[in-house]
NUVEXSE-589127 format. One record per residue (C-alpha): z, x, y. Coordinates in pm, 1 decimal. Each point is the difference from the previous one (the first is absolute). Layout:
<atom z="Z" x="X" y="Y"/>
...
//
This chain:
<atom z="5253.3" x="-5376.5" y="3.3"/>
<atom z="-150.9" x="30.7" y="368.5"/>
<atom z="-369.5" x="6.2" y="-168.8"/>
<atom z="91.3" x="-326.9" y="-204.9"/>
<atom z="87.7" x="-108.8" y="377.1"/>
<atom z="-303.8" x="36.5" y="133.9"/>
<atom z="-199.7" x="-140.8" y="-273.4"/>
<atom z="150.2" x="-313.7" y="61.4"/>
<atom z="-9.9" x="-6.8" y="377.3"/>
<atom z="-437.8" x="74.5" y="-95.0"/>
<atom z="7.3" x="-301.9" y="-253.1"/>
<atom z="-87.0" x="234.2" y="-257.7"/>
<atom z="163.7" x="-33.6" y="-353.9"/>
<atom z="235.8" x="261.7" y="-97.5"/>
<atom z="-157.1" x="218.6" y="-305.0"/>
<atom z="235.7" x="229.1" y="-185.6"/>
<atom z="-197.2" x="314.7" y="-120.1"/>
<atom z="-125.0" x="-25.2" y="-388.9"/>
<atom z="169.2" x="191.7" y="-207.5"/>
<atom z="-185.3" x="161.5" y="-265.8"/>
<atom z="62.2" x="-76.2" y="-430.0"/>
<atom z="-121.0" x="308.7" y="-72.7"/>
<atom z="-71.4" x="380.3" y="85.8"/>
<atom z="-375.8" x="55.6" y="132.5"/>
<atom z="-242.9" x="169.7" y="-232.0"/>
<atom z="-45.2" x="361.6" y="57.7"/>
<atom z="-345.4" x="167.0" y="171.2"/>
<atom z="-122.7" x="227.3" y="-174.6"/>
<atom z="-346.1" x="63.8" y="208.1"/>
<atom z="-219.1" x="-244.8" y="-183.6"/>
<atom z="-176.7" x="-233.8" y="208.7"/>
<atom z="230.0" x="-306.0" y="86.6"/>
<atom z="-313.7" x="-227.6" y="128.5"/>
<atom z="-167.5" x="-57.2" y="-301.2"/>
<atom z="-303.3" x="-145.5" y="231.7"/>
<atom z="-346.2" x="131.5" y="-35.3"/>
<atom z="-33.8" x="419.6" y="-34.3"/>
<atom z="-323.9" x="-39.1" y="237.3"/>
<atom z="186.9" x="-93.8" y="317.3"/>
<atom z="186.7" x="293.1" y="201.6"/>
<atom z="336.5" x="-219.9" y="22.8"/>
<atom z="17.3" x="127.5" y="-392.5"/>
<atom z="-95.9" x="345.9" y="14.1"/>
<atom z="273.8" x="282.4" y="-42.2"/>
<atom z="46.7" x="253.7" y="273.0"/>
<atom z="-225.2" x="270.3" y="-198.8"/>
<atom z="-280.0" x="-287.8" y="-27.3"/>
<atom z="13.3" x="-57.0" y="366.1"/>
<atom z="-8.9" x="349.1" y="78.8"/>
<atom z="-301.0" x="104.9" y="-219.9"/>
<atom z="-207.5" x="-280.4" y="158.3"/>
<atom z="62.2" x="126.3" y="360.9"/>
<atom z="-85.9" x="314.2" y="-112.8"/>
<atom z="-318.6" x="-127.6" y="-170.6"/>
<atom z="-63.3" x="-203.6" y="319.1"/>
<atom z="39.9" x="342.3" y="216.9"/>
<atom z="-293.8" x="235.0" y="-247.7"/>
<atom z="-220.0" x="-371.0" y="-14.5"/>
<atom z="29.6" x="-11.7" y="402.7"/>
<atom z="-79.9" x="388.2" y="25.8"/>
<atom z="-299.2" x="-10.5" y="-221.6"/>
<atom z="-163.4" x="-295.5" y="188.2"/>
<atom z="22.8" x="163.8" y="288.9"/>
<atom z="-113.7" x="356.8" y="-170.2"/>
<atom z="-292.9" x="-233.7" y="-152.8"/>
<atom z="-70.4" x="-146.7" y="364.3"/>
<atom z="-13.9" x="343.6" y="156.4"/>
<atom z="-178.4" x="184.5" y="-203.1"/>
<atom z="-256.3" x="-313.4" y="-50.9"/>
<atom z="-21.6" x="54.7" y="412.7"/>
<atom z="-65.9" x="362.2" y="-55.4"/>
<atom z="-254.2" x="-40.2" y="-205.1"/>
<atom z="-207.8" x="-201.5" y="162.2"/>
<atom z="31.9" x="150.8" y="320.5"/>
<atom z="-402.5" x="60.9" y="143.9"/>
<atom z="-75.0" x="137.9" y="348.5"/>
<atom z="-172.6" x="-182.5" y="232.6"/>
<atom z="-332.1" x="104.4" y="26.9"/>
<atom z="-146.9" x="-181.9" y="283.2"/>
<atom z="-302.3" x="108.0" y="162.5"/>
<atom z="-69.8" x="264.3" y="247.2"/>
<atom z="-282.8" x="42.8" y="251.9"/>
<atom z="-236.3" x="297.5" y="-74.0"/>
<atom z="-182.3" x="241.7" y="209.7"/>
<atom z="-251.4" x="274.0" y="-139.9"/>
<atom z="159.9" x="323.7" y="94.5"/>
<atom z="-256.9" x="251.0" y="-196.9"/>
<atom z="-301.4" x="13.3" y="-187.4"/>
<atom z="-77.6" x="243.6" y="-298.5"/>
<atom z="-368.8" x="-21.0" y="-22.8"/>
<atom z="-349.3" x="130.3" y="35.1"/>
<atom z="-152.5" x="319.2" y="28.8"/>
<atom z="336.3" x="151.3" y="190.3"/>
<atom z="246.7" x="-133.8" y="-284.7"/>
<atom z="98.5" x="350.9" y="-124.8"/>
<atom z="71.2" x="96.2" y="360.9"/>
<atom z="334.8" x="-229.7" y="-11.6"/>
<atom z="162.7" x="210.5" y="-272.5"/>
<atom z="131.0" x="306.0" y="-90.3"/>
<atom z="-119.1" x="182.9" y="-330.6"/>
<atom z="290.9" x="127.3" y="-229.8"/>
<atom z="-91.0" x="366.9" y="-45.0"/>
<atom z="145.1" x="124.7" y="-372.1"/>
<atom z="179.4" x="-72.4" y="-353.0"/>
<atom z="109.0" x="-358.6" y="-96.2"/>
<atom z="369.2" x="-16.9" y="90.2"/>
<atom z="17.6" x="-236.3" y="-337.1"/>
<atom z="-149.7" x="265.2" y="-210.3"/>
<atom z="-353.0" x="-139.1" y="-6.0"/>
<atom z="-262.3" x="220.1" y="-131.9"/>
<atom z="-184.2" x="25.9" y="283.5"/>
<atom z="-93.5" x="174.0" y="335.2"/>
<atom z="13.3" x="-214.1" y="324.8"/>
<atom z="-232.4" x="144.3" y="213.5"/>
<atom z="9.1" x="105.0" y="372.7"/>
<atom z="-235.8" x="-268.0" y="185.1"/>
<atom z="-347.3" x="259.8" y="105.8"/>
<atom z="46.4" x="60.0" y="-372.7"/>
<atom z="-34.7" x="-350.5" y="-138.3"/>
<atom z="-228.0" x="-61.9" y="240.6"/>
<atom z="-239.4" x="288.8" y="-141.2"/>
<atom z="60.3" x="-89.0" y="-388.0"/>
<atom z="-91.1" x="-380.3" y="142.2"/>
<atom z="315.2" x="-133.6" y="-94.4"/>
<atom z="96.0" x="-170.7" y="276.9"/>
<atom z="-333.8" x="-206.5" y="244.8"/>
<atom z="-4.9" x="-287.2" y="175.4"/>
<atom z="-273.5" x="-213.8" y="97.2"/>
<atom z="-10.2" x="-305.9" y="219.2"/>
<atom z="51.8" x="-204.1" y="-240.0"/>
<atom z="298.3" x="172.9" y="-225.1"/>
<atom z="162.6" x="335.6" y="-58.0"/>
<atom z="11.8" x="198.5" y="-346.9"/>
<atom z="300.2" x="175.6" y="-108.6"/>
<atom z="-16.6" x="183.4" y="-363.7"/>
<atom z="17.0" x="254.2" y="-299.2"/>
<atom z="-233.6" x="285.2" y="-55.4"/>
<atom z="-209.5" x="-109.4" y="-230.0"/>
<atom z="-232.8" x="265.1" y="-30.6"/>
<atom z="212.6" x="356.4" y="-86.7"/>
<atom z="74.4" x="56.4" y="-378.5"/>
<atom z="254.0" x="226.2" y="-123.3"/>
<atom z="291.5" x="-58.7" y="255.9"/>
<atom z="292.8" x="180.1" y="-137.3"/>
<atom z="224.7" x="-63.4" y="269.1"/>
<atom z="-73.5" x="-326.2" y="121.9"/>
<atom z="-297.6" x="-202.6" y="104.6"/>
<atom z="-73.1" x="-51.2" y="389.3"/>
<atom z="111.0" x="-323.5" y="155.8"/>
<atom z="119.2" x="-175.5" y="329.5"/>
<atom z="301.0" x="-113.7" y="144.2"/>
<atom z="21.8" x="-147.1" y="367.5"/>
<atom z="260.5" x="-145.0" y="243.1"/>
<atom z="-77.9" x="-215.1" y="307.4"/>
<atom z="139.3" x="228.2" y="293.6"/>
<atom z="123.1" x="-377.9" y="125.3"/>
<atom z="367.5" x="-62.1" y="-115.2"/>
<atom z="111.4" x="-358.4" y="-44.8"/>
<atom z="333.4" x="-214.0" y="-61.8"/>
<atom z="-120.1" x="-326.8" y="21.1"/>
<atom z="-323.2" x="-212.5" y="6.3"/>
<atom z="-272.8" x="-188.6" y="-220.4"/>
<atom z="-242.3" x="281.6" y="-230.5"/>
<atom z="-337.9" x="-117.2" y="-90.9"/>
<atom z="-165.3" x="216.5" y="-231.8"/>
<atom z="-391.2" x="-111.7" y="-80.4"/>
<atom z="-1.0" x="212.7" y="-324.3"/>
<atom z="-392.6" x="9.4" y="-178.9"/>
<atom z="51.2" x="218.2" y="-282.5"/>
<atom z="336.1" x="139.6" y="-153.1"/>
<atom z="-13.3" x="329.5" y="-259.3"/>
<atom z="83.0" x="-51.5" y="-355.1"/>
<atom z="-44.6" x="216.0" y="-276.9"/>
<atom z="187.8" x="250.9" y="-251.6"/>
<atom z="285.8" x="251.5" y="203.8"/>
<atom z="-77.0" x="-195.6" y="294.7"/>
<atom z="280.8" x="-112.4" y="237.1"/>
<atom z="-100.5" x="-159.8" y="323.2"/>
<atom z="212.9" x="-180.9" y="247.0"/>
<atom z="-35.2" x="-133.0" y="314.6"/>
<atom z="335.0" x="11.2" y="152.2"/>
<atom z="244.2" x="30.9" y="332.1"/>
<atom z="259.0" x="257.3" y="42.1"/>
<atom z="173.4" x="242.7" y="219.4"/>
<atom z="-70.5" x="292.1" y="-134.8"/>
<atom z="240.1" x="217.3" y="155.2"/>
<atom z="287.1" x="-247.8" y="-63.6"/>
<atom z="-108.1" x="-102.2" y="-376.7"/>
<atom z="250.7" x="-215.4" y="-132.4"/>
<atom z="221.4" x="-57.9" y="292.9"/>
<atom z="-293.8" x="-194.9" y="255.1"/>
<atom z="-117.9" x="-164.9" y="-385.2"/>
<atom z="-338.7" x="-17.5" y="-150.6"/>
<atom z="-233.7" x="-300.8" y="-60.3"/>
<atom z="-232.5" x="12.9" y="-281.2"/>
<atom z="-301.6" x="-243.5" y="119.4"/>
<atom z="-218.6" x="65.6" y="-241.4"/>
<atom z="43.3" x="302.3" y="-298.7"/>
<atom z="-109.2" x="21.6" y="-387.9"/>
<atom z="-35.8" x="268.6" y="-274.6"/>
<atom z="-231.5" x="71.5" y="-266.8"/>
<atom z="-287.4" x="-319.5" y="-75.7"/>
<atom z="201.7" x="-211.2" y="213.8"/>
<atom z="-51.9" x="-286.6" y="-210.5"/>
<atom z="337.1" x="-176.2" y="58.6"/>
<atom z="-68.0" x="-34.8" y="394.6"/>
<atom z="156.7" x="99.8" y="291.9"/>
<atom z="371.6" x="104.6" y="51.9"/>
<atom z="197.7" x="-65.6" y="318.6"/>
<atom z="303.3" x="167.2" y="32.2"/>
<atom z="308.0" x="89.0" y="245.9"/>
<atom z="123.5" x="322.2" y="19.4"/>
<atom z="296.1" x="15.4" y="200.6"/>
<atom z="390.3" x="192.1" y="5.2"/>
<atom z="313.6" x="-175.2" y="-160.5"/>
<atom z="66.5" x="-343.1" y="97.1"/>
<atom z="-335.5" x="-172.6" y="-21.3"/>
<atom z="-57.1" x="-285.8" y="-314.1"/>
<atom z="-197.4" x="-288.7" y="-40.7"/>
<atom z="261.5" x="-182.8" y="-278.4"/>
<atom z="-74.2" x="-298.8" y="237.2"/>
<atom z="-170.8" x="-275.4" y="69.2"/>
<atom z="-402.3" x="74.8" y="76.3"/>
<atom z="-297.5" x="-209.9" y="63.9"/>
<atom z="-324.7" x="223.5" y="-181.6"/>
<atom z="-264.4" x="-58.0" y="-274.7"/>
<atom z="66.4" x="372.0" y="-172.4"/>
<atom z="174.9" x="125.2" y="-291.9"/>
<atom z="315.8" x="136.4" y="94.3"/>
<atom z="72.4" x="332.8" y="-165.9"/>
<atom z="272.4" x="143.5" y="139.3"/>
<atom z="254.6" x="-104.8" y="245.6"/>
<atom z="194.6" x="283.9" y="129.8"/>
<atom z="-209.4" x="224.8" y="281.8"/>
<atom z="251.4" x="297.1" y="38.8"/>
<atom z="-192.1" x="309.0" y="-106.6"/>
<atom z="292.6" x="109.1" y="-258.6"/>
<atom z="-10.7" x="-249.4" y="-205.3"/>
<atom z="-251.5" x="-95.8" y="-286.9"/>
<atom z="-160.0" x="353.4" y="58.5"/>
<atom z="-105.0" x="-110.1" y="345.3"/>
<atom z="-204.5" x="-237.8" y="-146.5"/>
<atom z="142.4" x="-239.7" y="310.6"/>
<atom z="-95.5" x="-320.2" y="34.1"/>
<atom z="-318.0" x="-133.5" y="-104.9"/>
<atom z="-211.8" x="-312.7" y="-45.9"/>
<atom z="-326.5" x="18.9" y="-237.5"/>
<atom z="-292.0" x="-211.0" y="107.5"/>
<atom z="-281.5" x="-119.9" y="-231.2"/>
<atom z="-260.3" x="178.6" y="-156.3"/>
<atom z="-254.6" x="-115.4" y="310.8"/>
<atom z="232.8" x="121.1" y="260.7"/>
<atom z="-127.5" x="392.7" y="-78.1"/>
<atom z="-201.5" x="271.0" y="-198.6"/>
<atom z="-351.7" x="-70.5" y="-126.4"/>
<atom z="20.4" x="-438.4" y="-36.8"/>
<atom z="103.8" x="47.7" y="400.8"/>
<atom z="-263.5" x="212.7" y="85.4"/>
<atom z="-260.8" x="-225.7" y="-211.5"/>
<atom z="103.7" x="-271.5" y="180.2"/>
<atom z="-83.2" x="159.3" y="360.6"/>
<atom z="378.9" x="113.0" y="66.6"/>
<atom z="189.8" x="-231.2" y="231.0"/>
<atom z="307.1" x="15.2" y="237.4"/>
<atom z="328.8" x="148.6" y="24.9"/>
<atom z="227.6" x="-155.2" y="249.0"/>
<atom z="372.3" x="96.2" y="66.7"/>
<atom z="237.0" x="-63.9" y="206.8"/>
<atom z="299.6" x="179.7" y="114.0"/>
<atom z="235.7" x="-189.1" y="176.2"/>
<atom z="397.5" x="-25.9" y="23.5"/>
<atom z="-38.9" x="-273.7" y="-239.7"/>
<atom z="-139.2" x="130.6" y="-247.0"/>
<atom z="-311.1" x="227.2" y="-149.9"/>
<atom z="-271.1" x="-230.0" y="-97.7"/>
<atom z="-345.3" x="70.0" y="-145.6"/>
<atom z="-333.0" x="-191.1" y="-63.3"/>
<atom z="-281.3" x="43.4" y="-222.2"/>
<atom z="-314.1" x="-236.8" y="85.0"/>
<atom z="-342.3" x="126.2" y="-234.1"/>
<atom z="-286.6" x="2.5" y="253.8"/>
<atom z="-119.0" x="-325.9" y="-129.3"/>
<atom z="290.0" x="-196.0" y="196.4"/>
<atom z="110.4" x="210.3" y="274.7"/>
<atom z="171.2" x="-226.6" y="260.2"/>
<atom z="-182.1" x="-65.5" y="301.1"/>
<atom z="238.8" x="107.0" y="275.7"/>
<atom z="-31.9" x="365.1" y="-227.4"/>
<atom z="-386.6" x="3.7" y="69.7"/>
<atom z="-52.3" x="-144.9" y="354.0"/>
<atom z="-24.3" x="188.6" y="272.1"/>
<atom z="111.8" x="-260.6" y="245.1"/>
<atom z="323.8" x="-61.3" y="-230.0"/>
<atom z="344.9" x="190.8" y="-62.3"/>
<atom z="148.3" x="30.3" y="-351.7"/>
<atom z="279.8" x="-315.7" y="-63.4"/>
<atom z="172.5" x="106.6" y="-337.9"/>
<atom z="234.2" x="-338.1" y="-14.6"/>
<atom z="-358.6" x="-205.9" y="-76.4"/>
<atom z="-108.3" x="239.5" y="-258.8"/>
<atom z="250.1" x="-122.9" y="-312.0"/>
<atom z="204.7" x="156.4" y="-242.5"/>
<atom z="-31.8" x="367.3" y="10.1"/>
<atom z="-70.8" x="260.5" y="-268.5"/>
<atom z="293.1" x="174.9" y="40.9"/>
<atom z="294.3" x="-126.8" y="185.6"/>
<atom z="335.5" x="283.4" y="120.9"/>
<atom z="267.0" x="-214.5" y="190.0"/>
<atom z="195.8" x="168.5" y="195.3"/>
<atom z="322.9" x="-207.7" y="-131.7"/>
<atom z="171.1" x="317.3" y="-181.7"/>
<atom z="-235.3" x="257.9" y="165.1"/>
<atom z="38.3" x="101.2" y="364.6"/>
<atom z="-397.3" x="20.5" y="92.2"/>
<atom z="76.2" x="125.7" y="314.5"/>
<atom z="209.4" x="263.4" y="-138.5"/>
<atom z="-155.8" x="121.6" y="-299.5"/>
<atom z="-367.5" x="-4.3" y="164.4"/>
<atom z="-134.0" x="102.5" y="317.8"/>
<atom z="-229.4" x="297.0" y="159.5"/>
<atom z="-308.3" x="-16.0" y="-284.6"/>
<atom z="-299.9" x="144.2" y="-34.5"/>
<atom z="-299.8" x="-150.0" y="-226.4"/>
<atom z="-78.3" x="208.0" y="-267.8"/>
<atom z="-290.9" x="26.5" y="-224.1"/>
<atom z="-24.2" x="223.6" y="-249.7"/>
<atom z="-105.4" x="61.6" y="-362.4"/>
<atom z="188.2" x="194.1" y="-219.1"/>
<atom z="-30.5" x="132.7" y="-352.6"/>
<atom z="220.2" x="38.9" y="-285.7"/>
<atom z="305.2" x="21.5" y="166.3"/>
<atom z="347.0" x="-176.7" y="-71.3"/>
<atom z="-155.0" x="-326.3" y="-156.2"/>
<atom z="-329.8" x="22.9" y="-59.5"/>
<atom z="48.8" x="321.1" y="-207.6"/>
<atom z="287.6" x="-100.6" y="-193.4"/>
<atom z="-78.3" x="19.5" y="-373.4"/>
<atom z="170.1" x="-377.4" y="-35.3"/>
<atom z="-260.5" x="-102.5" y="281.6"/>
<atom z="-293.1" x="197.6" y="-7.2"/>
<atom z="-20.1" x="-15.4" y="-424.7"/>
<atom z="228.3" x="-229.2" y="-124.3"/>
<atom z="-98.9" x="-280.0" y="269.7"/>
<atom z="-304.4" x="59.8" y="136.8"/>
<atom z="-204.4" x="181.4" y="-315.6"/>
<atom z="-162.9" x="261.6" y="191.5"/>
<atom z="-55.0" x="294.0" y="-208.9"/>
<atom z="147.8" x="382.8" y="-40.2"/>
<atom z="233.9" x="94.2" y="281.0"/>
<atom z="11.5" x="-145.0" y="387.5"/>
<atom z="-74.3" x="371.3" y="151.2"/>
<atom z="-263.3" x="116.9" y="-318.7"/>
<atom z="-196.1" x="-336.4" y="91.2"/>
<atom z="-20.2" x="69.7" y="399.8"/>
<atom z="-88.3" x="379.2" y="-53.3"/>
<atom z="-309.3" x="-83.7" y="-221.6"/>
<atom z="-155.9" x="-350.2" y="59.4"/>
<atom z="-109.8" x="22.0" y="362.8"/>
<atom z="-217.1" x="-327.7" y="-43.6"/>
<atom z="291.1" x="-219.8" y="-91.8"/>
<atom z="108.3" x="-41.3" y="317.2"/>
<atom z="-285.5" x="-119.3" y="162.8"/>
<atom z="155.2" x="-357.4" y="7.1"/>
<atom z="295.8" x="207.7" y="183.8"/>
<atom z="-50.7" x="-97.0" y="341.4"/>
<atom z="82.7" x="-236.7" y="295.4"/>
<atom z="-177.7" x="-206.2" y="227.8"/>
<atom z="143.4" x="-142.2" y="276.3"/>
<atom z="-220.3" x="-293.1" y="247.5"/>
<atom z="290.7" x="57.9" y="275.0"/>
<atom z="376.9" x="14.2" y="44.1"/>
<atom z="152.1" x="-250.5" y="268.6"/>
<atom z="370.0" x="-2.3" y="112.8"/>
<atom z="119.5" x="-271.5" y="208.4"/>
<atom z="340.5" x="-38.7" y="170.5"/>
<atom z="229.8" x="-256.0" y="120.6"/>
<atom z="-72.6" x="-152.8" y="344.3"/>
//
């Protein structure tokens, strides 16, 4: 009675409550709003909750997507550096900068590396004003336990710096495995190993420039180079220690390199990366052949070869190196029957072709115009 009251004192009419005909009709959980399926206000609970979870793996993947997209274009920043000469490999004295390895092949090549007073009486290793000879014996027949050869290592040690390597002639030629190379030789894998220039056998696929290095080091990423990628993991235990390499053309070594007057290696080894050059002597940038004029890599374009350092620690994985030349024979590649025959066609066995044909390895030598290492000012 007091709430009819106060209705009137308001004005308002006074509404007595409906009463309802009829019982309601039961819910049985089917959809009361029979409105449009597509809008949320009409979805069931289970609906709604399968579309927030749908929602939640479609947010997650997009941002996966967005980081791994990052990731993989991630690209160090390779901005110039200013260039000193520090050394010079050349002329009549460019023997005197190395050491001579005095023994067996530590990869089972068939050869004998020879003491330095004794390559230099077989004429093995010379040097002229003008270039320096490394080689094979090419003269002895009948070498049952392993032809005569050369390996040397600069006495110089580096970590860093800009390589150029003025390269005239490179050896080809059945059981033959040259390489021009950088490692620490005491500390092989753990200081890494960088494979400027190497090839087996006729060397007819070109050159092969390749990391070496402990666990930890891949190039699965983003790279700026002109090669053929072959593999992409550099630890030494995987892929038979093949580590990993990049295959140049047919020019960039063996007997079309040499034809063509050989050319120039250039690599450098930075915290950024490992990256190498290959210019034929036909168009050999200028600030490479002036005097007057340092080395400037970021004018030079895309390189041959091209090992970031974004999943490789360069700075861990490489440091104290020697250069190396050296030509080896038979050995773990070249003399594998899958290599040596099957790939290459050279005939009988690796070690029954260097003990009896002394003149096919007259094309087994080096010549090097000059070495120059420059480092950062």
């Amino acid at each position: 009675m007091a709430q009819s009251m106060r209705g009137r004192e308001k004005g308002y009419p006074i509404v007595s409550p409906a009463i309802p005909t009829s019982d309601p009709l039961p819910y049985y959980g089917a959809t009361r709003n029979n409105g449009p399926r597509w809008h949320p206000r009409n979805w069931s609970r289970r609906t709604i909750i399968l579309a927030v979870i749908g929602t939640v793996f479609l947010l997650i993947a997009i941002i996966v997507g967005a980081v791994e997209g990052v990731k993989a274009n991630r690209y160090p920043d390779y901005s110039p550096i200013n260039y000193k000469l520090q050394d010079t490999y050349s002329g009549t004295d460019f023997f005197s900068n190395f050491d001579y390895f005095n023994g067996y092949d530590p990869a089972q090549g068939f050869v004998h590396y020879l003491p330095e007073a004794s390559a230099n009486a077989l004429n093995l290793t010379f040097a002229s004003t003008t270039s320096a000879i490394l080689k094979v014996d090419s003269v002895n027949t009948n070498q049952f336990t392993g032809r005569n050869s050369v390996r040397i290592s600069s006495k110089t040690q580096y970590s860093s710096g800009l390589f150029v390597f003025d390269v005239v002639h490179s050896p080809y030629g059945c059981a033959t495995w040259p390489a021009l190379w950088l490692v620490d030789e005491t500390n092989w894998p753990d200081m890494g190993e960088i494979d400027v220039m190497e090839a087996v056998n006729g060397a007819t696929t070109g050159n092969q420039m390749t990391l070496h290095t402990t666990e930890g080091c891949t190039m699965n990423v983003k790279r700026k180079e002109d090669g053929k990628v072959l593999e992409k993991n550099c630890w030494n235990e995987t892929n038979s220690n093949a580590g990993c390499g990049i295959q140049g053309a047919p020019a960039t070594y063996g007997q079309e390199f040499n034809d063509n007057g050989g050319g120039i290696y250039a690599m450098e080894l930075r915290a950024q990366g490992i990256r190498i050059w290959f210019f034929p002597r036909s168009s050999i940038p200028s600030d490479i052949t002036s005097n007057s004029s340092t080395p400037n890599p970021s004018t030079w374009g895309t390189a041959l070869a091209d090992f970031p350092q974004t999943n490789c620690n360069i700075n861990q994985h490489f440091g104290n190196l020697s250069i190396v030349a050296n030509i080896d024979l038979c050995g773990q590649w070249a003399g594998q029957p899958s290599v040596y025959s099957q790939q290459d066609g050279c005939p009988s066995t690796c070690t029954e072709f260097v003990t009896n044909n002394n003149t096919a390895f007259e094309t087994a030598y080096w010549e090097f115009a000059s070495f120059k290492v420059y480092s950062a000012t």
